[in-house]
N, C-alpha and C positions, 0 to 999 in steps of 0.2 A: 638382469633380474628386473629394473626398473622397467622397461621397454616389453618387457613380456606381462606383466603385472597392468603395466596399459591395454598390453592389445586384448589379454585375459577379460580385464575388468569391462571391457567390450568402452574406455573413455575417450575421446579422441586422440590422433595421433599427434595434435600439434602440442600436446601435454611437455613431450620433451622441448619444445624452443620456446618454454615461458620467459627466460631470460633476454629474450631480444623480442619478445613480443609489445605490441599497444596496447594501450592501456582499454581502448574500446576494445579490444581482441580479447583480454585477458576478463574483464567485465562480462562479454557474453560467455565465453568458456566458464567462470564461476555458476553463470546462470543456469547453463547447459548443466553441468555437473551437479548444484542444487537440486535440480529436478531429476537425475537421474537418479539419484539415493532418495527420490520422495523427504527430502529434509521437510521438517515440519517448524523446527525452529532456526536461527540465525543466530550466534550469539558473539559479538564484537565488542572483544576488551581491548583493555589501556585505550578510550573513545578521549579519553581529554587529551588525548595528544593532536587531536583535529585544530586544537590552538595554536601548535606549531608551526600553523600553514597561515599563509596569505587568506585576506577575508576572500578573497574566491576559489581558491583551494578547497577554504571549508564548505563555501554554500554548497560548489560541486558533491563533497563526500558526505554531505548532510542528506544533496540530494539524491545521488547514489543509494542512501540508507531508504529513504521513502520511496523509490521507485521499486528496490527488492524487495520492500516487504509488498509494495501493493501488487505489483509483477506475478511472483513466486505464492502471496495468496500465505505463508508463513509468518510466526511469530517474530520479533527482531529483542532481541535482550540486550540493551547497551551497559558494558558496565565500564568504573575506570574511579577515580579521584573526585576529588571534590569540583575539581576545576571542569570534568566532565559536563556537570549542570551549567557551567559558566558558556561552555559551546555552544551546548542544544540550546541554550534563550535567546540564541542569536538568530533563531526561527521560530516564531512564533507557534508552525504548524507542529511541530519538532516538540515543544513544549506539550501542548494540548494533545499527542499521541501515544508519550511517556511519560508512566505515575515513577516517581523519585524512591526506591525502596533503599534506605540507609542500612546498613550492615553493621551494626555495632561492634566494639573491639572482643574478641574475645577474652574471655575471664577465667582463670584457672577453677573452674567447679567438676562437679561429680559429670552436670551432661557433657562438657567439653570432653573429659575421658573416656566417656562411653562413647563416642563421635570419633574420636583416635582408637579406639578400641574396635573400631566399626571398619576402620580402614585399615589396622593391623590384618583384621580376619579376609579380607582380600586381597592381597598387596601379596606377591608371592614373594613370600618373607622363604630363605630356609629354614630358622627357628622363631620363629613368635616369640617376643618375650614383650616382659613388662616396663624394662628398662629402654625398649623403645619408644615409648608412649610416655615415657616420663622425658626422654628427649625431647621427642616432637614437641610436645606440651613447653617443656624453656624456651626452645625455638620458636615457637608460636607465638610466644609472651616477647619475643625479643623484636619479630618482624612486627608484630602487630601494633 
């Protein structure tokens, strides 16, 4: 199924030996691919975990991030933790090309249910009910 779904999608074949592929191999293949769905955006979460790595680790994956957005000509949306802004300031240029948008915690109001009530009505539920939106909503109160 996977291997026909490749040659279908017209991606290349070396899609199946990503597991024993290089890292430059696996870099150009993303970019290949990038372009062939026309992506316009890039969006790379959990970014504060770039702290996990050795300071040349990160400058690599910092630099990675600038070269595909300037490459590919695409949006890049980093998102992640707080510690995320602790990375990117370890590049000056990284700073000056991402505005900081915080995400406040969610609050149990009238718009947050209508927001739940929003994703009930596409989420192929068998029964829609009310009682799942009054889940989500504790759940939502508990992660957040």
């Amino acid at each position: 199924m996977r291997g026909s779904y490749v040659r279908s999608g017209g991606l290349p074949s070396c899609v199946s030996k990503l597991r024993t592929a290089r890292l430059s191999a696996l870099e150009n293949l993303s970019r290949a691919l990038l372009r062939k769905v026309s992506a316009r955006m890039l969006i790379v979460d959990e970014v504060h975990h770039l702290l996990a790595g050795n300071y040349r680790e990160q400058r690599a994956s910092l630099n990675l991030l600038k070269f595909l957005a300037n490459d590919l000509k695409i949006a890049v949306v980093l998102v992640g933790t707080q510690d995320a802004v602790m990375a990117l300031q370890t590049d000056p240029q990284m700073v000056s090309r991402f505005a900081r948008l915080e995400v406040p915690r969610w609050q149990e109001t009238e718009a947050f249910r209508s927001l739940l009530a929003a994703f009930e009505m596409v989420l192929p539920l068998r029964r829609p009910s009310n009682r799942f939106i009054r889940r989500l909503a504790r759940c939502a109160d508990v992660v957040c």
